[in-house]
MITOR-435711 format. One record per residue: x, y, z of N, C-alpha, C, CB in turn. Coordinates in steps of 0.2 Angstrom, whole numbers, padded with zeros to 4 digits, always signed. Each point is the difference from the previous one (the first is absolute). Glycine has a CB too. Layout:
<recs>
XYZXYZXYZXYZ;...
</recs>
This chain:
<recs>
-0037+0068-0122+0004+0003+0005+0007-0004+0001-0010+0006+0006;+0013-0003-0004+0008-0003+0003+0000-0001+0008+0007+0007-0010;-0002-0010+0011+0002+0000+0007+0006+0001+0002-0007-0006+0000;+0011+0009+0003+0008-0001+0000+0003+0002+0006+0001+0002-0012;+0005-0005+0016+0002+0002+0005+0003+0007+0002+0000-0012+0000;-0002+0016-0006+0006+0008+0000-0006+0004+0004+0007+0001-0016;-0003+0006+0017-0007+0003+0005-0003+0004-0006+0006+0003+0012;-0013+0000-0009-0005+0002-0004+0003+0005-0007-0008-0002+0011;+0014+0009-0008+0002+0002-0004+0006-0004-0005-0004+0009+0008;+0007-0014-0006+0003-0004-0007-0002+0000-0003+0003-0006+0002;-0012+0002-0001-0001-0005-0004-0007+0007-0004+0004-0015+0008;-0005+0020-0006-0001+0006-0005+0004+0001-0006-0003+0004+0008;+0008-0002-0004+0006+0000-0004+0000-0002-0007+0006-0002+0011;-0004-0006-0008+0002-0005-0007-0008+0002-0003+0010-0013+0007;-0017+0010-0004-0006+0001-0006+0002+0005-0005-0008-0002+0008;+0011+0009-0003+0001+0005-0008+0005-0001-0005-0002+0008+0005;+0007-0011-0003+0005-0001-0004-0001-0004-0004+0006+0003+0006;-0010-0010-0006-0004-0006-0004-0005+0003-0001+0003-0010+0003;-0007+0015-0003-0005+0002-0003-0007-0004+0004+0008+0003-0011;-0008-0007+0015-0006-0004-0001-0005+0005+0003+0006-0012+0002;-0011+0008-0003-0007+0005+0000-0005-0002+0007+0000-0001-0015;+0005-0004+0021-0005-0006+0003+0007+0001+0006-0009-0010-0012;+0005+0011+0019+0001+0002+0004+0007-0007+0002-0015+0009+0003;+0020-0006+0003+0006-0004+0002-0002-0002+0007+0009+0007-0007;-0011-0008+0011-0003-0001+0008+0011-0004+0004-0022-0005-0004;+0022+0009+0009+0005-0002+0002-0001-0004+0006+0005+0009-0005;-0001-0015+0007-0001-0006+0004+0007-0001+0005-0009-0007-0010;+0012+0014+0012+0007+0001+0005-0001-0007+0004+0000+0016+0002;-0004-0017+0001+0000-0004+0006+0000-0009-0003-0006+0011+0008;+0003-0011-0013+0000-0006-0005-0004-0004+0002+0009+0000-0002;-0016+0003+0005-0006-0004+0004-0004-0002-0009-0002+0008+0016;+0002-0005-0020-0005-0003-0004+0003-0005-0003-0006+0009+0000;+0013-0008+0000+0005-0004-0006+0001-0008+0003+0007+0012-0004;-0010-0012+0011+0001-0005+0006-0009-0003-0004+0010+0007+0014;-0013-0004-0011-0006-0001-0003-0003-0003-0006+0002+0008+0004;+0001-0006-0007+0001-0003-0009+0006-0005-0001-0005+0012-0006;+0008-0013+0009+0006-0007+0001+0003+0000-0008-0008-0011+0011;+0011+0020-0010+0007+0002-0004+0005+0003+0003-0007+0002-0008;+0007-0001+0015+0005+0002+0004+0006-0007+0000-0009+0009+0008;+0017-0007-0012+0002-0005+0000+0005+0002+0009+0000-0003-0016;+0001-0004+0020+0005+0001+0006+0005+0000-0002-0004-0006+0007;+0009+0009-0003+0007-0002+0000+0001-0006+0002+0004+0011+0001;+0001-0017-0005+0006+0004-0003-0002+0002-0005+0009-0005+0003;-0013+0004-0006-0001-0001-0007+0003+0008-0003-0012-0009+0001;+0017+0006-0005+0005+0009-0006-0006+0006-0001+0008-0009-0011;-0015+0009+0011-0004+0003-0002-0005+0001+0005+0004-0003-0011;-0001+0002+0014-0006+0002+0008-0004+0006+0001+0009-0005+0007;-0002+0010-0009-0003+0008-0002-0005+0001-0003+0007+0002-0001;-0009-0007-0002-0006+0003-0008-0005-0008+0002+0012+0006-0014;-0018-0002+0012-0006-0007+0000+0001-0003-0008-0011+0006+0009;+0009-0011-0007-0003-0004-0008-0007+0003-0003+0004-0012+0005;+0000+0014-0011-0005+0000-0005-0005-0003-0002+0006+0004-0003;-0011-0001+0006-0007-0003-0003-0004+0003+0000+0000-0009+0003;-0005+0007-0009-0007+0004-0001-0005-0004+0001+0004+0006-0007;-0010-0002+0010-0007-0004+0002-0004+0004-0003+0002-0004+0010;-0007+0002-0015-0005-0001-0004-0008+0000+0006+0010-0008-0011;-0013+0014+0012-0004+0001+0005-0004+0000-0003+0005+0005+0008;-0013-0011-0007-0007+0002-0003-0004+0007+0005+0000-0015-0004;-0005+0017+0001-0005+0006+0003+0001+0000+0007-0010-0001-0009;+0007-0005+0010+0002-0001+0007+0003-0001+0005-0004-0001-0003;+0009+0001+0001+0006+0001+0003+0005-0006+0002-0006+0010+0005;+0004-0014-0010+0002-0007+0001+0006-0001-0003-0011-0005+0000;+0017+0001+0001+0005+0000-0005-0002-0006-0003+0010+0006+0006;-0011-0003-0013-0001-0005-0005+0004-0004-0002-0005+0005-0002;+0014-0005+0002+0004-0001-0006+0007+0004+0004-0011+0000-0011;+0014-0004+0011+0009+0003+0003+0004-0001-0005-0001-0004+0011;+0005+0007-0012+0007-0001-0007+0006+0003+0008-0007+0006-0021;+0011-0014+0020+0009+0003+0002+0001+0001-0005+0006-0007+0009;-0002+0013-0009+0004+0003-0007+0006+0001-0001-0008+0005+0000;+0012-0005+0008+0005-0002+0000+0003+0004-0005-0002-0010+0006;+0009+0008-0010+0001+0005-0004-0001+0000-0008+0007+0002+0010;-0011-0009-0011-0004+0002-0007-0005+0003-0001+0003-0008-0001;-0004+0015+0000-0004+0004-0003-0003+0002-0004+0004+0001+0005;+0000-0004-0012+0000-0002-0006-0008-0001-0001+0014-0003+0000;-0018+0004-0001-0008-0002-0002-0006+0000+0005+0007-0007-0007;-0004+0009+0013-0003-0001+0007-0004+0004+0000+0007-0003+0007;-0009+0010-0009-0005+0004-0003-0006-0003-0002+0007+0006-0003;-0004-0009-0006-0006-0001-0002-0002-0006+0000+0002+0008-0006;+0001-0013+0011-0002-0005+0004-0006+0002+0008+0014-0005-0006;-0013+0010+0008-0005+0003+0006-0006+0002-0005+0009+0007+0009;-0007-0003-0013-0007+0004-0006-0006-0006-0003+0011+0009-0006;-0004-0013+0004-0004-0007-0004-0005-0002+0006+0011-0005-0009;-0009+0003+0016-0003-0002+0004-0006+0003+0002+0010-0004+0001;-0009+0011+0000-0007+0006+0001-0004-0002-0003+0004+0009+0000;-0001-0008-0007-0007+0000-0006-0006-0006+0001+0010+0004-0010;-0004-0009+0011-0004-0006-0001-0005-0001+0004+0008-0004-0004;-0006+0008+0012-0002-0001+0005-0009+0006-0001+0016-0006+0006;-0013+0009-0008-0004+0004-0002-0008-0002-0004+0013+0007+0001;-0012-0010-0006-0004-0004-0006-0001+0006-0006-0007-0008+0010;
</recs>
């Protein structure tokens, strides 16, 4: 799943238009993004927007595995995947 600060209809929205198959959850108030310590403060140029990151969650709801991704996305896929598998056996 995703997370993003747009309201629930944006972030519909955008799923259709990227096609994704895997739900958007909206965080208006930025309590989760606070949560997960991706909410950037002002001043910071990009206050607006959290930091990209992905968390790699075992069965149990554990985060296994974090990737900042910031804006090299280039391989971050099949860098998560690889990590699944492995994790997987």
């Amino acid at each position: 799943m995703g997370i993003s600060y747009d309201s629930p209809e944006d972030n519909k929205g955008w799923a259709e238009l990227m096609g994704f198959e895997f739900p958007i959850l909206s965080d208006p108030d930025r309590e989760v993004a606070e949560s997960l310590q991706v909410r950037r403060q002002p001043p910071h140029p990009l206050a607006a927007f959290p930091r990209r990151v992905t968390y790699l969650i075992d069965p149990e709801g554990i985060v296994a595995e974090s990737y900042d991704v910031g804006r090299n996305i280039k391989g971050h896929a099949e860098e998560v995947l690889g990590d699944l598998r492995a994790r997987s056996g």
